[in-house]
C-alpha positions in Angstrom: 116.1 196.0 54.5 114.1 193.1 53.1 110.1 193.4 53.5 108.3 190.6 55.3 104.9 189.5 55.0 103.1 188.3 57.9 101.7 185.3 56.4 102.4 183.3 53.0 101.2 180.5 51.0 103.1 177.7 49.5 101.7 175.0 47.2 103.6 171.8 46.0 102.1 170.8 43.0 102.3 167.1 42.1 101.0 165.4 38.8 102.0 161.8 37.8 103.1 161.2 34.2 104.3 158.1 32.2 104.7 156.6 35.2 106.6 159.0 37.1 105.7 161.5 39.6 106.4 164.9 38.6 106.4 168.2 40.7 106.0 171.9 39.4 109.2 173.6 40.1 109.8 176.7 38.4 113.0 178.2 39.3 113.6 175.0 41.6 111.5 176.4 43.7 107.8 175.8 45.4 105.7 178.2 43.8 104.5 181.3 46.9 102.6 184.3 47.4 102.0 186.7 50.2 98.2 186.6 52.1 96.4 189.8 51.5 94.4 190.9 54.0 91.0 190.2 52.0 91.6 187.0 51.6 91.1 183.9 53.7 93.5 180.8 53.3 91.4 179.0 51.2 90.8 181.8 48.8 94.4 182.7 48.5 95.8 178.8 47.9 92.6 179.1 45.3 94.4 182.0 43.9 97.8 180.4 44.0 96.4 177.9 42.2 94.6 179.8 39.2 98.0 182.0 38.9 100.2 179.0 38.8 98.8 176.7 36.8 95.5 178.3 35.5 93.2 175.8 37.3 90.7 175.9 40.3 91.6 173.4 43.5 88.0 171.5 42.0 89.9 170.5 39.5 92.6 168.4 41.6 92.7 167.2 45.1 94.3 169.8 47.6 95.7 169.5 51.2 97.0 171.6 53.9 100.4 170.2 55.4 101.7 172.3 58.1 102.6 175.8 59.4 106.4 177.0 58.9 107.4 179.9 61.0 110.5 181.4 60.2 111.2 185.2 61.5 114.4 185.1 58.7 111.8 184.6 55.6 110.3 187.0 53.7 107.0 185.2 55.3 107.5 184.9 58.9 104.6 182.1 58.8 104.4 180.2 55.6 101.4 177.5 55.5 102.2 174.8 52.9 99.5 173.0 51.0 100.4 170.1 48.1 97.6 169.4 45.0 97.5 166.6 43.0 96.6 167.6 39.3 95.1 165.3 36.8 97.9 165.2 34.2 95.7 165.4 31.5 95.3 169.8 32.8 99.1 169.8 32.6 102.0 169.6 30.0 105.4 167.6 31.0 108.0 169.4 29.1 111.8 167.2 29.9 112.8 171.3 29.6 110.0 172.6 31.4 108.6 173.4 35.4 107.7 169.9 35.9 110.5 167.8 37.3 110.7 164.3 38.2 110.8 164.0 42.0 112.8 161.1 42.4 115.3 161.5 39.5 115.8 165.3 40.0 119.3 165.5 41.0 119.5 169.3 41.1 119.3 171.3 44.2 115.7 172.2 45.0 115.8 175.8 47.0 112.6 174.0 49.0 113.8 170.6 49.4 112.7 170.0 52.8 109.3 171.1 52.2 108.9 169.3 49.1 110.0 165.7 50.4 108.3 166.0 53.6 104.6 167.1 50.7 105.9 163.4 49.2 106.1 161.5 51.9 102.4 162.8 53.3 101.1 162.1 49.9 102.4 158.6 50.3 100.9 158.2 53.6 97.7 159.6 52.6 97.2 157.0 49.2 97.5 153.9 51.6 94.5 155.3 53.5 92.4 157.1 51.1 91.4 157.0 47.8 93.0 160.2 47.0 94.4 158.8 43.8 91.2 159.2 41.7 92.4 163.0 41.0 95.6 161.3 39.2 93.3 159.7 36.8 90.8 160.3 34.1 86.9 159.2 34.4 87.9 155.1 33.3 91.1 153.2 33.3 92.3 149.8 33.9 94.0 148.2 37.1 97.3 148.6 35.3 97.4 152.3 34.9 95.9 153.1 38.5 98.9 150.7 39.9 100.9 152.6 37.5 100.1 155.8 39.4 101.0 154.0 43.5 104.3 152.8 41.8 105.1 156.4 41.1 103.9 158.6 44.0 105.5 155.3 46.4 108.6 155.2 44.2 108.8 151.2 43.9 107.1 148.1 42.1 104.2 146.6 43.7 102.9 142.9 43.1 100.1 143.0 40.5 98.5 140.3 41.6 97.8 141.2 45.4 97.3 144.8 44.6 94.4 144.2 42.3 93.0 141.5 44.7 93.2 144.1 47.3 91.9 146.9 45.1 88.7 144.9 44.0 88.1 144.1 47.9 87.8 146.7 48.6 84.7 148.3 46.7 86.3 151.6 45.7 86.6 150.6 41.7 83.7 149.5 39.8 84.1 147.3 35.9 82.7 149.4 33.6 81.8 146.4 31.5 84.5 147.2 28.5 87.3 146.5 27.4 90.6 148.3 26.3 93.1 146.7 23.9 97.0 147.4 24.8 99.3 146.3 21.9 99.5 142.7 22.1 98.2 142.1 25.1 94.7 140.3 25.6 92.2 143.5 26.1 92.0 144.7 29.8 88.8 145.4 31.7 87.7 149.4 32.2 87.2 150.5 35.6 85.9 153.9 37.2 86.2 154.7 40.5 83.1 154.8 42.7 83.2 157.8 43.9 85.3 160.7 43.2 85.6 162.3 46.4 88.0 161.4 49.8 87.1 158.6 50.9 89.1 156.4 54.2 90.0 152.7 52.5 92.6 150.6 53.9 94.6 150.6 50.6 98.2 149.7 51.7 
């Protein structure tokens, strides 16, 4: 007879990478553990978290989705979180954990949990400014539309997404400059805050 658990915890984890957005799917699957008693929610998707990837949820942006309850699972209730992880505290192997969400053509065991974690992470980036966790301290327009175009799966108009980003107040010029190849040297932005904030992005 299997054993169930009252209670797990499930945590898609979501990191953006040469312009893609990646998950962590090891086994095809969205990395779980049971509750233990001791533990609160919080301190058990914070121990998901260190187990999985080595890292604290300080160290990303983390949400709780929803509740699953399921009597036929090893969990009877499962609640599901999704993290965004700065891709500079991860490694992409192509043979690795990390798989690209909209290219990965192989059955994911958790499929419906991990497309419903996308589409409230798209939601959630034209509302907030949740994207700073996707990128380091200073970038350039260019890589922070890099990282929409990935999580939102499609091109977006550089000219009125960076009107519409400097309206906005959210990104500050650093006052440099970055050369890319050929290119004239962009401007250096940093975001002007680094926690959630509510910004009418999209």
């Amino acid at each position: 007879m299997k054993q169930t658990h009252a209670v797990g915890i499930k945590i898609v984890f979501f990191t953006v990478s040469e312009g893609k957005l990646f998950a962590f799917l090891p086994n095809h699957r969205v990395p779980e553990q049971s509750l233990s008693h001791n533990h609160t929610l919080e301190e058990e998707a914070s121990i998901c978290v260190k187990k999985t990837l080595g890292l604290t949820p300080h160290e990303g942006f983390v949400e709780q989705l929803y509740t699953i309850s399921d009597p036929t699972d090893v969990h009877a209730v499962t609640v599901v979180y999704y993290m965004l992880v700065p891709p500079d505290r991860v490694s992409i192997d192509k043979k690795g954990k990390w798989l690209p969400v909209f290219e990965n053509k192989q059955a994911v065991t958790d499929d419906k949990i991990l497309f419903y974690a996308v589409q409230r992470l798209q939601w959630k980036i034209e509302y907030t400014n949740a994207v700073y966790s996707l990128l380091p301290n200073q970038f350039t327009l260019g890589e922070l539309q890099r990282v929409y175009e990935a999580i939102l799966n499609k091109s977006l108009d550089k000219r009125n997404f960076r009107k519409k980003i400097l309206s906005l107040g959210m990104v500050k010029d650093t006052g440099k400059k970055r050369k890319q190849g050929r290119a004239r040297p962009a401007e250096v932005y940093t975001f002007v805050s680094r926690k959630l904030t509510i910004v009418e992005i999209l």
